[in-house]
N, C-alpha and C positions, 0 to 999 in steps of 0.2 A: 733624615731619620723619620719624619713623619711623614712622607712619602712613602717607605719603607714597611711602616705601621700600617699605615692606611693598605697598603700591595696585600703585607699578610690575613688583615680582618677581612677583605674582600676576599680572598683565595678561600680561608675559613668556612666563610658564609658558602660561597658557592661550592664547594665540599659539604656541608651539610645539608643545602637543599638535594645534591644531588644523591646523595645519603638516604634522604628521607623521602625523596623518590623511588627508589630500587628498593627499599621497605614497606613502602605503598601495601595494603592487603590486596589481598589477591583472591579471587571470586571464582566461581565456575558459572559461567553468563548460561545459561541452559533453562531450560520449563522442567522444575522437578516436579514429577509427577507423582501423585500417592495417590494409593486406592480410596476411593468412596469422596474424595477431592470435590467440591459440588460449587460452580459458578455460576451466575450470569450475565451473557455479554449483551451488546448491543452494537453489529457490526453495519457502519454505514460506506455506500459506496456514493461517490457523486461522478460524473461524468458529463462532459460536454466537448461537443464540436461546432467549429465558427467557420464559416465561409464568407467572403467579400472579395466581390473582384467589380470595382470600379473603374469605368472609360466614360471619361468627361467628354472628348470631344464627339463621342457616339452617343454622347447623351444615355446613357444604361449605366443602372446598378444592381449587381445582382447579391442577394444575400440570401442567407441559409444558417439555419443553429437547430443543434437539438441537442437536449440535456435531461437528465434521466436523476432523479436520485433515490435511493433503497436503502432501507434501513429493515433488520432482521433483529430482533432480540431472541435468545435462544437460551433454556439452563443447558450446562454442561457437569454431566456427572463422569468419574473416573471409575469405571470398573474393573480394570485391571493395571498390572504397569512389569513390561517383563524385562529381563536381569541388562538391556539395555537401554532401557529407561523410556522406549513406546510404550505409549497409554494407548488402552480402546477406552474410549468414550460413547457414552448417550447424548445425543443432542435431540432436543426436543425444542419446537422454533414456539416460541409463545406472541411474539407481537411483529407485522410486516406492517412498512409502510412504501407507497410507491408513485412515485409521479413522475411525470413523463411530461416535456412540451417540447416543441417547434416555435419555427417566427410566428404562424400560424395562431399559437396561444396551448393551454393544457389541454393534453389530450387523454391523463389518466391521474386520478390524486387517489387513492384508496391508502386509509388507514384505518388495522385494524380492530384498534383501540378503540375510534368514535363510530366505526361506520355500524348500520344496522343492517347491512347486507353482508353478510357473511356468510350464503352459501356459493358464493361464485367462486371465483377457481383458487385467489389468492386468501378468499378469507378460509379454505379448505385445509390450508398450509396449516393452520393452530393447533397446536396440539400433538401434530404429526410427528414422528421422531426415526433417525438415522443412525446408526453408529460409523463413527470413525477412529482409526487407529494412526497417531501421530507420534513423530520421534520427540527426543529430547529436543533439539535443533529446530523443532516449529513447523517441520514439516508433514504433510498429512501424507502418509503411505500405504491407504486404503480405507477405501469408502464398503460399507456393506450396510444391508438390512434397508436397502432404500427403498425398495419397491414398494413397499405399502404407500408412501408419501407422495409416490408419482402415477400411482392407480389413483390416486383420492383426487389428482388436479389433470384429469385427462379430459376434462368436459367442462363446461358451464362461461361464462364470459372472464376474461380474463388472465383465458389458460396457457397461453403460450410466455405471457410474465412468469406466470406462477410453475409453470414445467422450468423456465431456466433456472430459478431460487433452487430446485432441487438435481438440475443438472451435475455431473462429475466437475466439470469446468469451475462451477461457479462454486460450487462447496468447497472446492479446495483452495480460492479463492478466500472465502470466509473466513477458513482455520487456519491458512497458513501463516506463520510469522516469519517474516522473509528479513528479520533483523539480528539473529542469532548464528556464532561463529565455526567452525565445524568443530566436531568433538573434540577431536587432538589439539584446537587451538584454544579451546573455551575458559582455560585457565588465565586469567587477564585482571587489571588493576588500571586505576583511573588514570584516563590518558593513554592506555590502550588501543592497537587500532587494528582495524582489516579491512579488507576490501573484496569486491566482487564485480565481476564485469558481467553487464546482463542487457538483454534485448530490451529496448523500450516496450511500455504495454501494448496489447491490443486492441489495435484501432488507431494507432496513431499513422497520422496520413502521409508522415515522412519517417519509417522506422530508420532507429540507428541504435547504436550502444552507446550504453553505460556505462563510468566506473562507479560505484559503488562503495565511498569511504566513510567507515563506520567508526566510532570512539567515545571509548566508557568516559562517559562527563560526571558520573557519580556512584560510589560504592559505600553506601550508608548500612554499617553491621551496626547489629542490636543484639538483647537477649532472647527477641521474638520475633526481630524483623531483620530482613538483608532489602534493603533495596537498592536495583541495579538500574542505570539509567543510559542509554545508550542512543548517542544523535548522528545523521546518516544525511553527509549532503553527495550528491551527484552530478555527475560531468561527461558530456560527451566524448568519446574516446575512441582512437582506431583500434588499441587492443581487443583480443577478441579470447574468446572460453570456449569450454565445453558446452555451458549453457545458452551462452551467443555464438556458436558457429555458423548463424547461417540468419539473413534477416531474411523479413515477407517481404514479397515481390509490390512493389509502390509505381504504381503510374507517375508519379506526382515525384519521385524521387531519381526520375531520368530526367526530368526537365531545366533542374539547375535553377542557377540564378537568386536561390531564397535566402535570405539572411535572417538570423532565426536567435530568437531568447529563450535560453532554461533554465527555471525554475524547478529543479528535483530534491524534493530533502525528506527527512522523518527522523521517527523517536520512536522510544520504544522502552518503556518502565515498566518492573516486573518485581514481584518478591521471590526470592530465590529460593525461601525456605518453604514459602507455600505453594511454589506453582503459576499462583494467580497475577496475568497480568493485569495491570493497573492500566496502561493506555500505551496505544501503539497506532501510527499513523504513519502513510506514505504518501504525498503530493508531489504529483508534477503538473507544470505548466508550459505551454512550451506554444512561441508566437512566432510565425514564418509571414515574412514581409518579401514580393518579387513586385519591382519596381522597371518600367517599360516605358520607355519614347517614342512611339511612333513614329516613321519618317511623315507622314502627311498630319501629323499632332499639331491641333491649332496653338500658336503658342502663347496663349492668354490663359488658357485651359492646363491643368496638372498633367501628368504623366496616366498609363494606366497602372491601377494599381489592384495586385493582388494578395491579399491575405489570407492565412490562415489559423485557428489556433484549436490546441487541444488541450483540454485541463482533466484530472482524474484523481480523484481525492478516496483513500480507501483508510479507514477507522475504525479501532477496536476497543470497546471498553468497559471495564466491568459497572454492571449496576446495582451492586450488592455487597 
């Protein structure tokens, strides 16, 4: 009988969690846009690439790294927002910062904030401003009004940094939020999930795909705030998309033999009711290790060994 008891209260309970899972509230995960909307972000990119290819008994080591990091803060105003919920927006870049090195050591550190040379080509960028028109979904569907911003950095030291900050490539880069569901699926509640399969980024020395599995970890309603939170780990995959149909062609990816660690994940928190996101981040890392014996390898001495790694950290956050 209390075997019995015990069957039912279990059964109970687990009937009520499940209850009050499919009751869950329910969200529209999306960037609501409203006119006159006015943020500021601060969008940082980091990137680096590693080389090592070690042969002990040839006595040589050869190494290689370069590593870059960019930081843009910009206000974003909302000028319009039409009946499908794309915003045109003012961006207007107020603070860059930019360094660059090799094994070599830095070969560029400009910030705008402390430097007192500000008429070279990146400190040109201040001030300057672009509009773009982005969907609900985080993506940027049209860059205009640039030209002023890329006449103003066509000269002076500096300028081939400062032309890329305002390249098509890179701008949409900036704005895009690559962490939100397609429209039809955007209706979602915590524990929620989706996916997407996508090319790894650009520049990485062994391109492959992604999947891309993303899940509402939090749906905090209020009377003046919705906040949505949504974490996104990644895994290499043979499926393949419309946006991964085809990788770049890799020297380095006929040759085999590498055995490789990745690290792909991100987040992405947002208030629903105003638009504004709060912080969104995507990292990957990813370590390729090809391991070699040489027939004439003295054998007191390791193997040859070659490495490689590439890391790419891109961050978006409001400072206001």
């Amino acid at each position: 009988m209390k075997a019995f008891k015990l069957f039912i209260s279990i059964t109970m309970i687990s009937s009520f969690l499940l209850f009050c899972n499919s009751c869950a509230p329910e969200a529209n995960i999306a960037l609501n846009f409203a006119n006159n909307q006015s943020n500021t972000y601060q969008q940082s990119i980091y990137a680096r690439k590693d080389y090592l290819f070690d042969r002990p008994t040839a006595g040589s080591k050869k190494v290689k790294m370069n590593e870059s990091k960019i930081d843009v803060t910009f206000d974003q105003i909302v000028t319009s927002v039409d009946e499908n919920g794309t915003a045109t927006a003012d961006i207007t870049i107020k603070a860059v910062k930019f360094m660059a090195k090799d094994q070599e050591g830095v070969s560029l550190d400009y910030d705008s904030v402390k430097s007192q040379d500000n008429k070279n080509a990146l400190g040109k960028l201040i001030g300057q401003t672009y509009t773009i028109k982005i969907s609900s979904t985080g993506k940027v569907t049209k860059i205009v009004n640039v030209a002023k911003a890329r006449n103003a950095v066509k000269r002076g030291n500096f300028n081939a940094q400062a032309k890329s900050l305002v390249s098509d490539k890179v701008i949409k880069e900036r704005h895009n939020v690559l962490a939100l569901p397609d429209p039809e699926k955007s209706m979602l509640k915590k524990g929620d999930q989706w996916s997407r399969v996508v090319l790894s980024p650009p520049g990485m020395l062994i391109p492959k795909r992604y999947e891309k599995v993303y899940t509402v970890t939090n749906i905090d309603s209020g009377k003046d705030i919705a906040i949505a939170a949504v974490n996104m780990k990644a895994m290499p995959t043979s499926k393949t998309s419309a946006e991964a149909a085809t990788t770049e062609f890799s020297p380095m990816a006929m040759m085999g033999g590498f055995d490789s660690v990745d690290k792909y994940e991100g987040k992405f928190v947002t208030n629903l009711k105003t638009g504004k996101i709060i912080d969104y981040y995507e990292n990957i890392k990813v370590e390729y290790v090809a391991i070699q014996q040489p027939p004439d390898q003295d054998p007191d001495k390791g193997p040859d060994t070659l490495k490689l790694g590439f890391t790419k950290n891109i961050s978006l956050k409001a400072v206001n």
